[in-house]
N, C-alpha and C positions, 0 to 999 in steps of 0.2 A: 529521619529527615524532617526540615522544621515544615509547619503548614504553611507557611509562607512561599515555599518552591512550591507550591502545585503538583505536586510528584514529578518535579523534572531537577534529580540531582546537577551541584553545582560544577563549572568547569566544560560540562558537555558541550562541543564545539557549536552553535548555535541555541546552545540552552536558554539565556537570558530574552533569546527574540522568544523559543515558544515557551516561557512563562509569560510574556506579553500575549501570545497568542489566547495561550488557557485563559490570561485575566481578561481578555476581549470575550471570551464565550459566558465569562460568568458577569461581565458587564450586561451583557444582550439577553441575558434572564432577570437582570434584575436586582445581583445577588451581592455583587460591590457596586460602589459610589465611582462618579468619573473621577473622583479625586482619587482613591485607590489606583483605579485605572492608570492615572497618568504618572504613579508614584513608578508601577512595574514598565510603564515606557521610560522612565530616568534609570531604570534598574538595568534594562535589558540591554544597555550598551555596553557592562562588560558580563562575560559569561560566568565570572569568578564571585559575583558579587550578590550578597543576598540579598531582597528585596527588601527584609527587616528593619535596617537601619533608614533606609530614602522613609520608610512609611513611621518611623520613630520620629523622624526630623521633622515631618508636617505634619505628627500630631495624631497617624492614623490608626486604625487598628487592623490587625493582620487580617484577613482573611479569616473566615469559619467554612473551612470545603466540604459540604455537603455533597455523599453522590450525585452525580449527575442524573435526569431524568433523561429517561429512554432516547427521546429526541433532540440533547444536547448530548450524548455521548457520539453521536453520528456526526454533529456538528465540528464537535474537538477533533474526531477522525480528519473530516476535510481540512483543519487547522494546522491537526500536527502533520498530516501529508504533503498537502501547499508547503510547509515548510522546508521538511527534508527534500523537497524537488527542489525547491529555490538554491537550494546549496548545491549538483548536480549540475556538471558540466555536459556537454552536448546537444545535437539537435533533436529538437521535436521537445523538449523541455516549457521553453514557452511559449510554444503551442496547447501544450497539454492546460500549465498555468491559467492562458486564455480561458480555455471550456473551462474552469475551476471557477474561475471568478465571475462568471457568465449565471451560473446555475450555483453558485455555494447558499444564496441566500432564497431560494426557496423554500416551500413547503414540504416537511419531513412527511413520507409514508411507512410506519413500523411494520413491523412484518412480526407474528407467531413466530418464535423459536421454533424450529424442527431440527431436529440430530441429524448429521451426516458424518459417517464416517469417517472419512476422509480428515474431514474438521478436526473433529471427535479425537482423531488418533495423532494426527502429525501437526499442529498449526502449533497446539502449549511448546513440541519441540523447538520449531521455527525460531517462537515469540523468545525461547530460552536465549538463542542464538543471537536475535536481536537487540534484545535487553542490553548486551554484552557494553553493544558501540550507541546505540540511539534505545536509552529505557524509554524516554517518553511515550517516542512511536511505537513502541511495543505496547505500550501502557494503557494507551490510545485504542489499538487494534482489540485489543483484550477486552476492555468495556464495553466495546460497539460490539463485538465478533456477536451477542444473544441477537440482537437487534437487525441482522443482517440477512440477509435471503441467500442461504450457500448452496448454490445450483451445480450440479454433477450433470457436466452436458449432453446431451444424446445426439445431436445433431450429424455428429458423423458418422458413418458407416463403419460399424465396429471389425469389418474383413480390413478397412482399408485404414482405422486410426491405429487399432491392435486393441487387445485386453486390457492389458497392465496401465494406456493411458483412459481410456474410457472408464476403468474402474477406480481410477487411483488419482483424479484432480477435483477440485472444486473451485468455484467461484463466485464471487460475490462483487455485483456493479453497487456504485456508492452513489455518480452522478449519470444518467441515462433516461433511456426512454422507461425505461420500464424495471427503473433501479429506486435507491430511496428517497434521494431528490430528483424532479424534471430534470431533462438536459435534450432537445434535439438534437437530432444528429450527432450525438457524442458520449462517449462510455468509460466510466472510469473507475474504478474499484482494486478488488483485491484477488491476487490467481495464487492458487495452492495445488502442488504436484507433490505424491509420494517419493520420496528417494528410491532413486536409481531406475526412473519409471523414463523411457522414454517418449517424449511429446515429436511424433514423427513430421519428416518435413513436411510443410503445407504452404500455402500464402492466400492473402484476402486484396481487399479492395482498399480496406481502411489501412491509411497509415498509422502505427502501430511504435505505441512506447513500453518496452520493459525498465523498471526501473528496481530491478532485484534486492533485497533486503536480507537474505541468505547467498551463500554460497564457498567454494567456487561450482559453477555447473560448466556443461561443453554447450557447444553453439556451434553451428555451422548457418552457411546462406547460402546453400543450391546443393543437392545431391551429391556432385561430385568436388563440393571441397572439403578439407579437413576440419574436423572437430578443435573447435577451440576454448580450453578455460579461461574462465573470468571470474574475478572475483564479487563476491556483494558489493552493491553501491556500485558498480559500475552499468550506467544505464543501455540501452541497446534501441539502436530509433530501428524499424523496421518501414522504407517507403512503401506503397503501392504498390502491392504482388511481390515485392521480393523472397523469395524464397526463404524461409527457414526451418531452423532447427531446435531444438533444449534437448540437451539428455542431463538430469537431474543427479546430483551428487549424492552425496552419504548424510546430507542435512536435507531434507522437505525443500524444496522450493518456492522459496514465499516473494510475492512481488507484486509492487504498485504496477498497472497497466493502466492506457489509456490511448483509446481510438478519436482522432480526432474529429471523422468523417466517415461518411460509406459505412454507419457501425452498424447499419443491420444489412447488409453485405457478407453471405456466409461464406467461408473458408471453404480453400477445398486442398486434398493431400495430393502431394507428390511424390509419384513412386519413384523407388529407389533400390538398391539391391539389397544393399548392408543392414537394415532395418535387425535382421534376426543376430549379426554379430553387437551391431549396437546395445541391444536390450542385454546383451550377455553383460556387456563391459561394466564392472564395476569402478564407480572412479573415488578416491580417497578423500579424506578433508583435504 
């Protein structure tokens, strides 16, 4: 791949907007000229088209992509994520965008790397899976993923979530109270589930965006309706207490979330009968 795409192969259906994206993070370090800049916004209108030539014709020089440092890798996260939601149809989309743009440009907080298993074992599967249709954002995830605070959450009552999900997710908020940029009242990051673990029903306060990047997984919204697949990319708004479900497929389930309000509003489960045939079911690619 030339240096010139930023590691975002040509053709990819929104590809040309996030090499304008990458060349906007490495403008805001410092690292290309606005004239660079403005070569990959003439570039970025078709996806097909390498930015080589626009920067040949005014004379520029390509790019030199040096890793990113720690706090521009987080950055590019929120770039290449803004993105792939932008292209996502349904509600609570640009709600989510709102709180994006609201807190993207503050002050990064790194976090120590710590290992968590969860991470550790399933997320390289995930990012594999990902790679397939959106390399970028996999590409993206992957840099940041050291830099990231990946919290295994305890907050529920392990009689009432079960084992297999208490022991088997992680998460990492991106924009939040207490994530790596500020964000009042709003939370948005990254949610990993081991496959075929299921996340029993629950609901919260905050309205609530899946924006799945794996899959298919089951879903349901209330105890007593049917499980239903869906495939990746297809987003899931969840209002204000509604009830729901994920039982996690034969891929990890890897996905963009985001709380728009009420994010420190804890969840709470909802019983149901079936919990013990559910965790049984295995469901296929």
């Amino acid at each position: 791949m030339s240096r010139g795409l930023l590691g975002v192969p040509l053709g990819e259906p929104g590809s040309g907007r996030e090499r304008y994206a990458r060349a906007m993070e490495l403008y805001q370090t410092g690292a290309i000229s606005a004239a660079v800049l403005e070569a990959y916004r003439v570039a970025a209108a078709r996806d097909a088209q390498p930015p080589e030539p626009v920067l040949a014709e005014r004379g520029l020089p390509v790019p030199e992509v040096l890793p990113l440092a720690p706090e521009n890798t987080i950055r590019a996260l929120i770039a290449a994520a803004d993105l792939y939601l932008a292209g996502l149809p349904g509600p609570g989309i640009s709600e989510v965008r709102q709180g994006i743009a609201a807190a993207r440009h503050g002050p990064v907080s790194l976090v120590a790397a710590e290992p968590n298993p969860v991470v550790d074992r399933h997320l390289p599967e995930a990012l594999r899976a990902l790679a397939a249709t959106h390399p970028g954002l996999a590409a993206a995830i992957a840099a940041a993923r050291p830099h990231l605070r990946w919290i295994t959450y305890n907050g529920y009552p392990r009689a009432e979530i079960g084992e297999g999900f208490a022991t088997g997710h992680a998460f990492a908020s991106i924009l939040g109270e207490e994530a790596s940029l500020p964000a009042a009242d709003f939370d948005f990051g990254l949610f990993l589930i081991a496959p075929q673990v299921l996340y029993r029903d629950h609901h919260h306060a905050a309205p609530e965006l899946y924006a799945p990047l794996t899959g298919p997984h089951g879903w349901r919204f209330g105890p007593d309706q049917p499980l239903l697949l869906r495939p990746a990319h297809v987003p899931v708004w969840n209002p204000p207490h509604q009830p729901h479900l994920t039982k996690v497929g034969a891929l990890p389930f890897l996905c963009l979330f985001g709380w728009t309000r009420d994010a420190q509003s804890p969840a709470q489960v909802i019983p149901a009968r079936d919990w013990a045939e559910l965790e049984a079911l295995r469901l296929a690619h």
